[in-house]
N, C-alpha and C positions, 0 to 999 in steps of 0.2 A: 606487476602491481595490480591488484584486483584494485573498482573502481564501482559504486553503486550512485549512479544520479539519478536523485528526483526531477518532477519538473510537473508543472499545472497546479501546483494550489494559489489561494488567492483569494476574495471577497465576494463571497456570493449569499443572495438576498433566501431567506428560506423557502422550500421548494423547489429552487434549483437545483444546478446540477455541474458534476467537478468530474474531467479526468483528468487522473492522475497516471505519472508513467514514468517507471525505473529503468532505466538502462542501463549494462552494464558492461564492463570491459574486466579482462584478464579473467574469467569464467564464463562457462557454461551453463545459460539458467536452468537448459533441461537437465541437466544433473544431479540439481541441488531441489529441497524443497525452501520453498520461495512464500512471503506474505506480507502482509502491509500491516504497520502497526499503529499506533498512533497514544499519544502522550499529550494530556491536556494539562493545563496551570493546576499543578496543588497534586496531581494524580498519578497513580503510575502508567507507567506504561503498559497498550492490551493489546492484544493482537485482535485485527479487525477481520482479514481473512487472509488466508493460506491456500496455496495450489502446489501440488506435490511433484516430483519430478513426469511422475505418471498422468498428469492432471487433475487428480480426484481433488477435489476444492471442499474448503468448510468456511464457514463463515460465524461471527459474534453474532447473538440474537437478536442484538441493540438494531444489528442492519443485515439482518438477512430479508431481502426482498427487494432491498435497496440498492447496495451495493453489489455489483459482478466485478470478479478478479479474472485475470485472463494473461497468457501467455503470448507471446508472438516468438518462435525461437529462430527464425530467420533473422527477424530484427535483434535478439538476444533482448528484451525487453518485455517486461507484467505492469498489466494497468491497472487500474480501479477505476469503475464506471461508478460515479457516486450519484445518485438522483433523490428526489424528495429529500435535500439536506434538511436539518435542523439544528439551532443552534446548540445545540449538546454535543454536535460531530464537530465543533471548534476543536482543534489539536493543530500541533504539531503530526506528521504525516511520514512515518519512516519504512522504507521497503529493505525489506533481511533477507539473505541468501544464507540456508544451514546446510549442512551437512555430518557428517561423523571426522570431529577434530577441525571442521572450518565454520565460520561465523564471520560474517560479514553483515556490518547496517551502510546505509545511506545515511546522509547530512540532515536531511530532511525537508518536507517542507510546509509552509504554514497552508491552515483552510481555516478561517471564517464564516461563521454565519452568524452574522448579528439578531439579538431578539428585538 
């Protein structure tokens, strides 16, 4: 049974800074291309950033500078280093493992930045 948890979101003041971190069971994250998405009240859901089985990483405009995604495949686990928050990056916080014929999300989890 594949298994995708989050873990690190929570209430931080603007400016700060959040990591986040999926870990996962019954797959291989260096397999799959892997990224963190996020889905705010009212909105759809966007992909924030992506790292590829290979590593090559992209990232939304909204937080390119800000945010680093990153692998650990020893630990089988991808973070997101969130910094300079603001409160537009309030979401819900989902991490997705793709591939061809497989799809997997996490639970998710909440981030806060109050105005």
């Amino acid at each position: 049974q594949v298994q995708l948890v989050e873990s690190g979101g929570g209430l931080v003041q603007p400016g700060g800074s959040l990591r986040l971190s999926c870990a996962a069971s019954g797959i291989s994250f260096s397999d799959y291309t892997t990224g963190w998405y996020r889905q705010a009240p009212g909105k759809q859901r966007e992909l924030v950033a992506g790292i590829t089985s290979s590593a090559s990483t992209n990232y939304a405009d909204s937080v390119k500078g800000r945010f680093t995604i990153s692998r650990d495949n020893a630990k089988n686990t991808i973070f997101l280093q969130m910094n300079s928050l603001k409160p537009e990056d309030t979401a819900v916080y989902y991490c997705r493992a793709q591939r061809i014929l497989r799809n997997y999300w996490g639970q998710g989890t909440q981030v806060t930045v109050p105005s």
